[in-house]
C-alpha positions, 0 to 999 in steps of 0.5 A: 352657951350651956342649955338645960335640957331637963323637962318641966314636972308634970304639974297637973293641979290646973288641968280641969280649970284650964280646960274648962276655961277653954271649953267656954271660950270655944263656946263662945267663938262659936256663938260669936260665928253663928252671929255672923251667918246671917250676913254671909254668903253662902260659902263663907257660911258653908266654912263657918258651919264646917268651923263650928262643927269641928269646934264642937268635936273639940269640945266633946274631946275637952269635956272627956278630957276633963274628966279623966282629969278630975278622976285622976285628981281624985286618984292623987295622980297616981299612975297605972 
């Protein structure tokens, strides 16, 4: 059995879109677990905060993300 071993082309047209669809769904995990605070004990309460706290970091990542991103889709993708 013969493998093809050559890798994808970068195909960043979406990128920007992609992200933003994940920053929103994020959004909404976190609105949907805050939602279930008020019928926890304190420690799943405790893991839910700790979850969203890092929930919250990654969209702070995803939002830096896209912005290179649409600068590099100003920029035509050219690399550096």
């Amino acid at each position: 059995m013969e493998f093809n071993n050559k890798p994808k082309p970068d195909d960043r047209s979406d990128n920007v879109e992609k992200l933003q669809t994940m920053v929103q769904n994020t959004i909404e995990n976190i609105n949907e677990a805050e939602e279930t605070l008020e019928f926890s004990n304190a420690e799943d309460r405790a893991r839910v905060e700790a979850k969203n706290e890092r929930r919250k970091e990654s969209i702070d990542a995803m939002r830096s993300e896209i912005q290179d991103e649409s600068q590099a889709r100003q920029n035509g993708y050219r690399q550096s």
